[in-house]
Structure formats: structure tokens, C-alpha cells
N, C-alpha and C positions, 0 to 999 in steps of 0.2 A: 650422544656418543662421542661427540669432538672434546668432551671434556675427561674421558675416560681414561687415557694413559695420563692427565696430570694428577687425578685422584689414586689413583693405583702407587704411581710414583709418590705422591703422600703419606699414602698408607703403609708403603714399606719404607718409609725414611721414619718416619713416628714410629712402626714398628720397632725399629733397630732400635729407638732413643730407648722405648718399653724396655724392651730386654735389659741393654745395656743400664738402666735405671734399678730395673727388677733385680739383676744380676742371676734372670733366670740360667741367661746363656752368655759364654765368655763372650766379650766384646767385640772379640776381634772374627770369632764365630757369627755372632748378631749379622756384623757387618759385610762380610765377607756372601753370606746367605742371601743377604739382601739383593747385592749386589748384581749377583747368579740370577734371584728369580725377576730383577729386571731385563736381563738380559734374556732367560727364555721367556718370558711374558713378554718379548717383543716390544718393550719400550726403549731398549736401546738395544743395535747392534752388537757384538762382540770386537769389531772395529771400530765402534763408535766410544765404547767405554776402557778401550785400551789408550784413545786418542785423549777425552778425559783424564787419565793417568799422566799422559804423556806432558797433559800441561803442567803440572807440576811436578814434573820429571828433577826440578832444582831441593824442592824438600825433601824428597826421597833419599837424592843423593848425597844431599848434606848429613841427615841423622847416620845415612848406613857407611858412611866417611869417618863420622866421628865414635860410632858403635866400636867400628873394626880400630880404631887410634885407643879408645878406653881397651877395650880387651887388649889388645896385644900386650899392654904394660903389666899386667895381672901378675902375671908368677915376680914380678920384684917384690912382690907384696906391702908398697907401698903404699897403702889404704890401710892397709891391719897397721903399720906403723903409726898411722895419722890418729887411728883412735886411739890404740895403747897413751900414744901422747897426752889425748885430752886427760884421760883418767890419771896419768902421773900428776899432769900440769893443775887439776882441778887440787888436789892439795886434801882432801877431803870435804871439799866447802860445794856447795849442789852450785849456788850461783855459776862459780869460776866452771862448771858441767856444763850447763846451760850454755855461755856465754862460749865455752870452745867448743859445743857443738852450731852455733853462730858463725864462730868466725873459722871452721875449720869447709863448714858446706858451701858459706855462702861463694869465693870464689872460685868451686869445683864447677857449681851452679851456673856460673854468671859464665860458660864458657864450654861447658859440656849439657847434654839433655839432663834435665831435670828428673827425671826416672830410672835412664841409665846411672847418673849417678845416687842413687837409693838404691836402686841394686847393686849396688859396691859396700855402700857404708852402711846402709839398715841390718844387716847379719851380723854388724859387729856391734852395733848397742847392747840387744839381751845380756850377750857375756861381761861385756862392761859395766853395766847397771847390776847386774847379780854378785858383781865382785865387789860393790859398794852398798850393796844391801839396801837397793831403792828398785821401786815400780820403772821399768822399762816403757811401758807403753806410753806414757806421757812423752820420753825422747823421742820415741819414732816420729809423733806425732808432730812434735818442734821440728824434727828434720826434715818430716815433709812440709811445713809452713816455709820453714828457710830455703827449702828446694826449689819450691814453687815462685817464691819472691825473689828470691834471686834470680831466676831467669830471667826477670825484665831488666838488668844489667848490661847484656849487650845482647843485640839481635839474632842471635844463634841459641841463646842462653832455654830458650823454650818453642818448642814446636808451633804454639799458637803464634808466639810472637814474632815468629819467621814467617810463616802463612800470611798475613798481614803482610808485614813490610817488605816482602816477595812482590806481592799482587800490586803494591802500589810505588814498587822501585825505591825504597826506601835503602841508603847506601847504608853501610857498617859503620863509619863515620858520622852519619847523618841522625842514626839512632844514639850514640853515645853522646851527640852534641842537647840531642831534644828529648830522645827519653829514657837517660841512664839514671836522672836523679829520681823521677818516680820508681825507678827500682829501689834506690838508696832509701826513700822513706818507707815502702813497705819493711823494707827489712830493719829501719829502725824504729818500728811501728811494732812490730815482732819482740825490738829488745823491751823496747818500753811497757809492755804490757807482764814480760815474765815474771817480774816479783806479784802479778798479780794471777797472771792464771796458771803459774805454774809453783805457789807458795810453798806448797811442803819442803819440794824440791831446793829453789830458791834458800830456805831456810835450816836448809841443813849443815850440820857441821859435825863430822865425824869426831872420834877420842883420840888425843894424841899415842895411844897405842895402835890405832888403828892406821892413823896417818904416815906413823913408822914403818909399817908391816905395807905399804902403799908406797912409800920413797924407796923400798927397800929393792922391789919386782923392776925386772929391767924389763925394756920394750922388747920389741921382736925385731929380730936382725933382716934388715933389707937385702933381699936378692941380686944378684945382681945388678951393682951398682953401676957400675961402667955402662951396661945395657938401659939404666936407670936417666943418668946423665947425657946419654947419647939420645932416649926419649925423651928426656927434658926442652932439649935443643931442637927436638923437630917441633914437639906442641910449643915452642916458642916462637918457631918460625911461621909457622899456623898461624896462630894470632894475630903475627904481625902483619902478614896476607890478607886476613881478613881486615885489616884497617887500612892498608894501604894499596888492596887490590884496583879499588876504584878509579886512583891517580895514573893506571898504565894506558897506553894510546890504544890498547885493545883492554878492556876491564877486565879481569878476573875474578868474576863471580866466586862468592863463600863456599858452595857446593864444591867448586872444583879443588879448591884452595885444601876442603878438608878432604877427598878423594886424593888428593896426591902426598895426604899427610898419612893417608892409610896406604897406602901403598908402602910411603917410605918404613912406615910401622912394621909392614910385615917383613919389608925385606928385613927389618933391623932382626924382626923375631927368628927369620930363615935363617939367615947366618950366624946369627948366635947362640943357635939352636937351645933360646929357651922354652920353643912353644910352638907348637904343629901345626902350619896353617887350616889344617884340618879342624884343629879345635878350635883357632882361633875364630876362624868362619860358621862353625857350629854352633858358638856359642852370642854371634849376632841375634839381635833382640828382632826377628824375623814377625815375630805376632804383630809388634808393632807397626813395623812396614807395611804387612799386609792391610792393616785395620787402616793405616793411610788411604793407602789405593784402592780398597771396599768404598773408602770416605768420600775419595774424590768420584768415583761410579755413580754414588746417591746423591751426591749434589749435581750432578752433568744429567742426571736425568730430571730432575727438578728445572734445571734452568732450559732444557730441551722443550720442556712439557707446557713450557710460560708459568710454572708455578710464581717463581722467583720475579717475573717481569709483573707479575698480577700483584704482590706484595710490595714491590718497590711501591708501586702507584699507589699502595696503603700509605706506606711510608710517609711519601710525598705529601699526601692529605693530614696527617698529623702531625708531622715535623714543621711543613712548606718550609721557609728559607730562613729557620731559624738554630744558627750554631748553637749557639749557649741551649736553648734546650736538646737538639739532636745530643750535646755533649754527653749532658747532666742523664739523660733517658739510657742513651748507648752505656757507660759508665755503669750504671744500677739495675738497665735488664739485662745486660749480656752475662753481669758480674753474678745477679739473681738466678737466670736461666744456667752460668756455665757451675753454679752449685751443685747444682743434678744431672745435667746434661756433659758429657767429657768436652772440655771446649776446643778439641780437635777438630771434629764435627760439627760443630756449633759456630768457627770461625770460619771455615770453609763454604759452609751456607750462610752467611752473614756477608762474607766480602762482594761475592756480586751481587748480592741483594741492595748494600748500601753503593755499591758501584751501582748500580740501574737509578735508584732513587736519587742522586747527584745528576745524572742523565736527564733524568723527566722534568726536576727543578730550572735546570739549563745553565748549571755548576759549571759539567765539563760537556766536552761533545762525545759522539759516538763512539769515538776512534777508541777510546779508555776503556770499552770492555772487550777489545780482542784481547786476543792473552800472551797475543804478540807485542803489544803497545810495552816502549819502553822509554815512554815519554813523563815528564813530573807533572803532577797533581797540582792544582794551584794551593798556594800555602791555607788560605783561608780556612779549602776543606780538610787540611791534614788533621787538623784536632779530632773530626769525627773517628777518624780509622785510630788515632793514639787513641781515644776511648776504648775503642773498642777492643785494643791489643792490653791494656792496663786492665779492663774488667772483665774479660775471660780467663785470662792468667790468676788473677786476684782471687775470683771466683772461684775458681779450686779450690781454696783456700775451705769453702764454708762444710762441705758434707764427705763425706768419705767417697762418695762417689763423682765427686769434682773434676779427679785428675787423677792418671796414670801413676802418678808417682806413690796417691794415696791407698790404691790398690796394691802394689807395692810391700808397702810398708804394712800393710794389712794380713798379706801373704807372711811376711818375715816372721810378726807374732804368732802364728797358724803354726810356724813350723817350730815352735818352743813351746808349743801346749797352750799359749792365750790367744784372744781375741780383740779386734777392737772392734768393738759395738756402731752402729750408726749413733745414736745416743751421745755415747761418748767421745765419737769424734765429733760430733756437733757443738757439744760442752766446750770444746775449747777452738772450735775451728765457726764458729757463727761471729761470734764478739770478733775476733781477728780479721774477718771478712768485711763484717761492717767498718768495724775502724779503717782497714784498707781502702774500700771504694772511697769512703769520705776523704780520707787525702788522697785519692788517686785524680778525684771528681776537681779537689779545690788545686792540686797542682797546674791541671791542666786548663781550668778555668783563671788562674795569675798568669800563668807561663805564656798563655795563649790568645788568649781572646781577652785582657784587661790591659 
């Protein structure tokens, strides 16, 4: 019987994966259910798993900071300007497509969530690609590649890769010094592959009547510019908080940094009455939030139940004190498992799991898994947790159901009468995968341990 609520606790954290794999039941429904029937199946309190929440009270508040900072800018309609762009600027030529939906995502990416921004720019590809008379679904598809890869740019840039460098005090500065260039080669892993997996495209060249009739269409006039400009300056000032928060005599955590960037958001929006805070807050990406805090409830009862403390000691036994493989293993199954599994949940159950098996080695001491500890990691072991933030992120990469962002973009074709197939997003999201973990694995393998 003493083993009865860790099993239980199992079966509904695999359950949720089930679903959320199956895509019998939305995600954020799976998890959210879950979550409920540990709580009356009496394996965790309702105080117990609000307190769980409460620990990572800083991810929450960063995403729904920088949710309410994207939405508020909306009616400028400076995102419809950004794609109109690509399509003038492509000339009729698919590469110069490709290459400016590259360089126009990648630093939306590297600075806002990775899905939020998909839900901005995916509804604008169909009409773009139809007005070039090319297959649309291979861009969405590139967008979420570049969505997903570019969030390992800076520490904000992707929910996984916050969760991590959250858990282990990893500063904003600290990630952009150590691991902003493994952002740069996935995404130049991404370009280097498109003449080959995306040739048609790649090799197209429209008719000089057609290219006319394309130079000819003017883009869409930005909205409020002044409100546009005055946005501008707050998500700069943003940024810059997030890099320099570190260096004040009290720190100023990214959470906060992007919570007071929404705030100023709204006021901008109040006062210049482009936009209701009504809708602005209506139209926060709340599924998401929720499926956060579902998330953290099934891992608090895992790590209550000793499931997580019982696995470390696996861990321990097949790794014992060996970095270079911990690296190379972390890297390829997290990168393999966060294929299928959304690696929101996936990082979340992995952090104190590899936090406990660093414990049992005699790495760090005990003190490293209160969630109060906000003390550094000895460097030796940071390579593991970099693994493991570069091959959940990456991992998305490989199946449609990898990453929020690919569900997404999934949704967008749905609402223009196509599909994209598991299949077909495999077709081109496996080869990109692979090639990413291999230079995620050898970067961090020179960078770090040679």
C-alpha cells in the first residue's frame, strides 16, 4: 500500500502524456484533469498543489508579462506590415521567401514566446503564399522550425528554456555569454538545409510580369505610429532590464522586468485608446498558463510520492560521474522524448529529477533542491542542465506534436481548409532535428568539457 499514491501519481502524469500525444483531449484539458484528480484522489492537498504553482510563480509571470506586451501592440498592425514586407522583398525568387521568413521570425523569437509569436505571424503566410501561387504549408512549417530555434537566443526566448535556467539561477547575461551561440547554429542549421528540404520553393522564380504586378501592391499602412514608437521604447527598455537586471544591489528578476513592461503596455493602450483592456486581457493566451500550472501540480506530486527521488538513483546508476556521457545521453533523449512529449512537461519533470541525481553522485549538497536555493551550480555540472535546455527545445523540432508552437501552426492551416499531417510534418521536421541535436551535442561537448 506505501507504494500506492506513487503509482497512481504515475499513471496520471503518463496518462496526461497519452492524451496529450493522442491529441485525444486538448492539452491543456489533459493536464489541467490531471491535475483535479490528484488532488481529490488525495495524493496532494489543494494547498499543497497551489504551493507547487507557487514555486514557480517567476514562469508564469514572465509568459503572462510578455502575452499582455505582444497583445497590446496589435491594432498597429505591425506584424501584417512585417509579412507584406517579406512578399515585396522576395522579388518573386522562393529562396529570398525562405530566407525573409528566417530573418524576419528569428529575432521576434529570440525575445518573445515562441508560440505566442506564431500566433501573430502564421495567419499571415496562407494569404502571402496564395498570392505567389506556392504551397503554404511548407512556410508554416519553416516558421515553426525558426520559432522553435530561435528561442534558444536568449533565456526568455522559450518556456523550456526558462524552466531550466530558472531552477538552476542561471542570469540573462549568463545565458547569452554560454548559450546564445547554440541558438545561432540551430538556426543556421535551419538555413543550410533549405535548398534542400524545401527545393521547390527554394527554386522558384516567378515571370517578369508577375514580379511587376508584385513591386507594384503597396504594403499595409501601420497604425498608429506614435503608439507604435512609444511601444517600441518600452520593449527596448525591456530588454535592456532583462540584461542588466542582474548588476542592481537588489536584482531584478526577468519576470518582474516583463510584468512592469505590461503594465506600461496597457497604460500606453488606455490612454490612447487604441485597445480595451478588456480585450487586451481577453485575449491572453490563458490555455497556456493554465497547462503550466496543471504541469507543475503533476510533477509536485511525483516528487512528493519519491517517484522522482527513486529515478534519480537510476540515474545515478547509469550515468555515475560521468559528464561527457550524462551530456551526449541528456542531449538525444530529452531531444528524442521532447519529439512526442510537449517539452514543457517534460523539462519540468527532468529538472529535479537531474537535481536529485547530482545529490546522490555528491556533485552538489542538499541545499540545491529547496526551490528556495539561490545559490550557483558548480560549473562543472552546468553542461548537463545546457543539455538538457538545447534538446527539449531542439526536439520540438521533430514531430508535430513536439511544441506548442507546432500545434499552432497546425491550427492556422485548419482554418484555410488544409491540413498538416503527422507525416508530413515529420518529412521535414526528423532530418532538422537530427542535424540540430548533432550540433547542439558537439557544441556543448568543445564549448565545455574539451
Amino acid at each position: 500500500m506505501e507504494y500506492t499514491p506513487a503509482i497512481l501519481a504515475s499513471a496520471v502524469f503518463v496518462g496526461v502524456i497519452i492524451l496529450t500525444m493522442l491529441e485525444w483531449v486538448h492539452l491543456t484539458i489533459a493536464a489541467f484533469l490531471g491535475a483535479m484528480l490528484l488532488v481529490f484522489g488525495q495524493i496532494l492537498t489543494l494547498d499543497e498543489a497551489i504551493k507547487y504553482i507557487g514555486r514557480s510563480y517567476t514562469t508564469l509571470a514572465l509568459f503572462f508579462g510578455v502575452m499582455v506586451l505582444v497583445r497590446a501592440f496589435q491594432p498597429t498592425k505591425i506584424f501584417e506590415y512585417l509579412a507584406a514586407q517579406m512578399v515585396i522583398q522576395s522579388k518573386g525568387q522562393g529562396k529570398r521567401l525562405l530566407l525573409g521568413i528566417v530573418v524576419v521570425t528569428t529575432p521576434i523569437c529570440a525575445v518573445l514566446p515562441n508560440a505566442t509569436t506564431v500566433m501573430l505571424l502564421a495567419p499571415l503566410i496562407p494569404p502571402m503564399a496564395m498570392e505567389l501561387g506556392i504551397d503554404y504549408i511548407p512556410l508554416l512549417i519553416l516558421m515553426v522550425f525558426v520559432a522553435n530555434s530561435s528561442g534558444l537566443l536568449t533565456l526568455v526566448g522559450d518556456p523550456a528554456t526558462y524552466i531550466v535556467g530558472d531552477a538552476v539561477n542561471i542570469s540573462f547575461l549568463d545565458y547569452l555569454t554560454n548559450l546564445s551561440l547554440g541558438g545561432v547554429i540551430a538556426v543556421v542549421t535551419i538555413v543550410l538545409m533549405l535548398p534542400y528540404l524545401f527545393a521547390p520553393i527554394w527554386n522558384l522564380q516567378m515571370t517578369p510580369a508577375q514580379i511587376e504586378t508584385l513591386a507594384q501592391q503597396k504594403p499595409p499602412v501601420i497604425n498608429h505610429p506614435r503608439v507604435l514608437a512609444v511601444g517600441s521604447l518600452i520593449v527596448a527598455t525591456v530588454l535592456l532590464f532583462f540584461v542588466i537586471g542582474d548588476f542592481f544591489p537588489v536584482p531584478i528578476q526577468p519576470a518582474a522586468v516583463a510584468l512592469m513592461g505590461a503594465a506600461l503596455a496597457l497604460l500606453l493602450a488606455h490612454q490612447t485608446k487604441i485597445d480595451t483592456i478588456t480585450h487586451i486581457l481577453r485575449d491572453v493566451d490563458w490555455s497556456t498558463l493554465i497547462f503550466f500550472m496543471s504541469t507543475f501540480v503533476l510533477i509536485g506530486a511525483l516528487e512528493k510520492t519519491g517517484v522522482i527521488g527513486n529515478l534519480s538513483g537510476l540515474l545515478a546508476v547509469v550515468l555515475q560521474k560521468n559528464i561527457l556521457i550524462g551530456v551526449l545521453s541528456l542531449t538525444f533523449f530529452v531531444g528524442l522524448i521532447s519529439s512526442v512529449v510537449p517539452n514543457i512537461p517534460l523539462v519540468v519533470a527532468m529538472v529535479p529529477l537531474l537535481k536529485k541525481y547530482l545529490v546522490t553522485v555528491g556533485w552538489v549538497g542538499t541545499e540545491t533542491l529547496s526551490p528556495d536555493f539561490q545559490g550557483n551550480f558548480p560549473p562543472e555540472v552546468l553542461p548537463l542542465f545546457y543539455a538538457m535546455m538545447l534538446g527539449a527545445t531542439l526536439g520540438g523540432n521533430g514531430t508535430l506534436m513536439g511544441a506548442s508552437s507546432n500545434i499552432v501552426a497546425a491550427g492556422v492551416a485548419e482554418q484555410h481548409e488544409r491540413s498538416i499531417s503527422f507525416q508530413t510534418f515529420c518529412r521535414y521536421g526528423l532530418p532538422v532535428m537530427g542535424m540540430q541535436l548533432v550540433g547542439a551535442a558537439l557544441y556543448i561537448v568543445i564549448r565545455f568539457l574539451l
